[in-house]
C-alpha positions as CSV (number, residue, x, y, z in Angstrom):
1,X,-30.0,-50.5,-30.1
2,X,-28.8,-48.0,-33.1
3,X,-31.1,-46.2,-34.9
4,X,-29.7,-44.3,-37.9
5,X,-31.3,-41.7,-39.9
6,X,-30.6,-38.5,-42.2
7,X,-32.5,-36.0,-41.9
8,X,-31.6,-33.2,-44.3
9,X,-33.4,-29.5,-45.1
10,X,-32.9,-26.5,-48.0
11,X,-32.1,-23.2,-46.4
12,X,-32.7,-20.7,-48.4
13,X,-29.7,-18.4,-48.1
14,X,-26.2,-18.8,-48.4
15,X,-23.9,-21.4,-47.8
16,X,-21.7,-19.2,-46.5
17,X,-24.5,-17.3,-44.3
18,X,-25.3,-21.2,-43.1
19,X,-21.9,-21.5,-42.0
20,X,-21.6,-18.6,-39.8
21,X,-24.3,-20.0,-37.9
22,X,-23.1,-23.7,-37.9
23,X,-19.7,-23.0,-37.1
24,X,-20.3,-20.7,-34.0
25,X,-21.2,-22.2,-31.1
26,X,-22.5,-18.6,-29.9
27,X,-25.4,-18.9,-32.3
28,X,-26.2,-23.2,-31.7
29,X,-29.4,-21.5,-30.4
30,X,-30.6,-20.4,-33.4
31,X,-30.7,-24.3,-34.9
32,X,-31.2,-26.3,-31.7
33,X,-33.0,-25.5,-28.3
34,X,-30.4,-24.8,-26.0
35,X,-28.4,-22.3,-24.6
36,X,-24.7,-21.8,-24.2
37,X,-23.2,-22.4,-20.5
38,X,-19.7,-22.8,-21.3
39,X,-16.9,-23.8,-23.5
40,X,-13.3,-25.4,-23.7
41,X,-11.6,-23.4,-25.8
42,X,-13.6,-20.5,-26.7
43,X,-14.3,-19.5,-30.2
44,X,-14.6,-21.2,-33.8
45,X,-15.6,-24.5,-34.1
46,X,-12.1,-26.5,-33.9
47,X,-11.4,-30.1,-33.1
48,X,-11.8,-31.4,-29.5
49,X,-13.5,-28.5,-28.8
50,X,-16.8,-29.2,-26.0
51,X,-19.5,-27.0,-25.6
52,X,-21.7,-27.5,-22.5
53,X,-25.6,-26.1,-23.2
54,X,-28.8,-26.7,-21.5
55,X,-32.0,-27.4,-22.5
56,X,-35.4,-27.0,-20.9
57,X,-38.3,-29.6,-21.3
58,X,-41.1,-30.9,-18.8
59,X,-40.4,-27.7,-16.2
60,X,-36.8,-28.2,-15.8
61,X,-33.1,-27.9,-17.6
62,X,-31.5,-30.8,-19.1
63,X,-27.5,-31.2,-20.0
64,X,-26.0,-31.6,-23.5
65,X,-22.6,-31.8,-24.3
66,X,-21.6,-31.3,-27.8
67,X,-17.7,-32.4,-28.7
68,X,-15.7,-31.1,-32.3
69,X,-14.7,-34.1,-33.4
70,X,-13.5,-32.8,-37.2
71,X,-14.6,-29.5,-38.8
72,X,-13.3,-28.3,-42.7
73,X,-14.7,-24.5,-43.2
74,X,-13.9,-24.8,-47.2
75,X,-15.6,-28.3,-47.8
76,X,-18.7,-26.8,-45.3
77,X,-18.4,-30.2,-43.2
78,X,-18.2,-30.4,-39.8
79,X,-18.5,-33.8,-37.2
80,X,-20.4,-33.7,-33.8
81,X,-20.3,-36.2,-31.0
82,X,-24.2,-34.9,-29.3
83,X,-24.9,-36.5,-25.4
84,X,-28.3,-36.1,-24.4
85,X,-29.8,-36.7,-21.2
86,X,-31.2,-40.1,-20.8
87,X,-27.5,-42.0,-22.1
88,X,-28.4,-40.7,-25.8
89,X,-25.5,-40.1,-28.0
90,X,-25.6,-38.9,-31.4
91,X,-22.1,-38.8,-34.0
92,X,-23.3,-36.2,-36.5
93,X,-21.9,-35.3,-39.6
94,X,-23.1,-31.6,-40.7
95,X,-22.5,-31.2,-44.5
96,X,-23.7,-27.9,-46.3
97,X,-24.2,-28.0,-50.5
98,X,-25.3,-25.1,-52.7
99,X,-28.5,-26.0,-54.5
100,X,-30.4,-23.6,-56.8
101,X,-32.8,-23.1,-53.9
102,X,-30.0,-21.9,-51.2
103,X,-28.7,-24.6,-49.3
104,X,-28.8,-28.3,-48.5
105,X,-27.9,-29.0,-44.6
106,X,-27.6,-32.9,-44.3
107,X,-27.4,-34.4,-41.1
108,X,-25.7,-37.7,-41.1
């Protein structure tokens, strides 16, 4: 079964200040509820990049992988193959837009 849905949100500050958070895999913890346990290759955000984190729900810790599959810094875009525990896989597409109100973080 696929299920698709966009959720999207205003953040009110910066593009630029969304960015830095979206684009560091250091700081995923500040938008999702995981923590960092490793990554191949360290650092920015760049293609075929995976980040291995771990989440805790129902007294234990749970795996999720998140794979770079295409990032562009100056369009604010960036695409994320998500696996959840449980054989759940999300492709996201992250795009940030400057509203009058901060900025608009679309997940597709």
């Amino acid at each position: 079964m696929i299920v698709n849905v966009c959720p999207a949100g205003v953040a009110h500050a910066d593009p630029d200040r969304v960015w830095s958070v979206i684009a560091n895999p250091a700081r995923f913890g500040e938008w999702l509820d995981v923590t960092l346990v490793g990554e191949a290759p360290a650092g920015p955000v760049i293609p075929g990049q995976v980040y291995r984190f771990e989440t805790r729900e129902l007294g234990r810790s749970w795996p999720v992988t998140i794979e770079v599959k295409g990032v562009d810094p100056a369009r604010r875009w960036i695409d994320l193959r998500v696996v959840l525990p449980l054989g759940i896989v999300n492709d996201e597409h992250v795009t940030l837009t400057r509203t009058d109100e901060g900025t608009l973080v679309r997940f597709n």
